[in-house]
N, C-alpha and C positions, 0 to 999 in steps of 0.2 A: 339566197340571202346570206348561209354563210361566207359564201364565195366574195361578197359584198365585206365583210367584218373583217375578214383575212386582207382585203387588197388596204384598207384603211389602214389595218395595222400596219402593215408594209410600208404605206406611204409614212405614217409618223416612224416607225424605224429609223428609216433613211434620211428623216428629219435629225430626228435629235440622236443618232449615236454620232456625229461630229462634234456633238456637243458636249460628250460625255468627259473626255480629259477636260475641258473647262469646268465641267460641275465638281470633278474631282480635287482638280486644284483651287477652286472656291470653298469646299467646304475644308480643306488643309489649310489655306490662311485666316478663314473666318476663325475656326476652332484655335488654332494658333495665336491669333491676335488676343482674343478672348484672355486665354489661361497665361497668356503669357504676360500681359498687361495687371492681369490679377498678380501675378509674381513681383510686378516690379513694386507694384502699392504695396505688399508687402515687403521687399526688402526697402524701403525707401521712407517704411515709418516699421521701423523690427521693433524699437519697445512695444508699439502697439502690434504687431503679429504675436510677438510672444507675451503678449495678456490675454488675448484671444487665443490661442493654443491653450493658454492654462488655466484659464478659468469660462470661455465661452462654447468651443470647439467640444466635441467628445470623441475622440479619436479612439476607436476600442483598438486594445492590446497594445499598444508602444505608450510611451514617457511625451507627455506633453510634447520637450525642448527635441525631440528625434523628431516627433511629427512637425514641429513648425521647420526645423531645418528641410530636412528631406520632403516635405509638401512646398515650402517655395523653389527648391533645386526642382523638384519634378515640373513647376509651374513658367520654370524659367530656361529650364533646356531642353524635358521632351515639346515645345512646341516648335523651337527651333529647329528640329531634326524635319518633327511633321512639314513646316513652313517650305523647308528642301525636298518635302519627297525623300528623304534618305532615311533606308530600316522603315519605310512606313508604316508596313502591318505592326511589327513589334513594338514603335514608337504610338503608335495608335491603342494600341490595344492597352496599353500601362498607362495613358491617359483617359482611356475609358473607366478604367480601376478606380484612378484617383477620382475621376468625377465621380465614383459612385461612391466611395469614401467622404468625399467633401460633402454631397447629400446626405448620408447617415452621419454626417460628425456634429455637422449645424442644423439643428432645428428649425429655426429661424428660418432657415430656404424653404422649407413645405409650404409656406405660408406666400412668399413674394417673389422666389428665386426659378421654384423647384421647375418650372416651365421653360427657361432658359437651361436648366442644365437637361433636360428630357429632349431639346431640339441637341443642344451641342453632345448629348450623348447619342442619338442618330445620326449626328453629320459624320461623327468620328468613325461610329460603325461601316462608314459606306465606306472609310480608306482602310478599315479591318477585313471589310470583305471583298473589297474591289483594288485595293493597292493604290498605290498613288496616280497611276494614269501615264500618262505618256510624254506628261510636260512637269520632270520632275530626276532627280538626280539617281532616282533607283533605275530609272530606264535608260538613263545617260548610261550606268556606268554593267549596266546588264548585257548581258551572252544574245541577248532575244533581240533577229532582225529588226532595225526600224525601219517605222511605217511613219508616212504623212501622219499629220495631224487629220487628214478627212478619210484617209481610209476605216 
């Protein structure tokens, strides 16, 4: 019977690790799109980002006008890097941060948000712990033989 469990597992192995640089780079442009679309809504209405920074947001430790600057620059070029695969861990991992900041800043997301940002805080973690994959600029310009996309 175990011998049964083991060849199953086997058979989905061989299924889905071809698949795996595509889930890779699906969850890099989902998350990318995401925070980077939020960036533009805010630079494209800043009176309203910086009323929200100072009177809605609660950003602990920095000056309201540091956080609405440097939270839409984070919102507007770490996705860019992740969108390339380029620095992915590093660029992944400072956007994992900021989601968790942007959850403790707004209250208001516990209520209607905070499920969205719990998915996009897993999808990020899987290019913090698994890198960008094989179809992506860190592998372009990396030491490490290439391999097909089905190996």
């Amino acid at each position: 019977m175990l011998n049964f469990f083991k060849q199953i597992d086997n058979i989905a192995q061989r299924i889905t690790d071809p698949l795996i640089p595509l889930l890779l780079l699906f969850t890099r442009l989902w998350v990318a799109w995401v925070f980077f679309k939020s960036g533009m809504v805010k630079y494209s209405s800043w009176d309203s980002t910086l009323y929200l920074f100072e009177y809605e947001y609660q950003v602990p430790l920095i000056p309201w006008q540091f956080a609405a600057y440097s939270g839409t620059a984070a919102e507007l070029i770490l996705p860019v890097f992740l969108a390339l695969g380029l620095f992915t861990r590093p660029m992944a991992l400072a956007l994992f941060v900021f989601n968790i900041i942007a959850v403790a800043s707004y209250p208001l997301l516990w209520e209607k948000g905070f499920y969205d940002h719990q998915l996009w805080g897993m999808m990020i973690l899987v290019n913090v712990f698994w890198g960008a994959g094989m179809i992506s600029l860190d592998r372009l310009i990396s030491n490490e033989p290439k391999q097909s996309l089905l190996e």
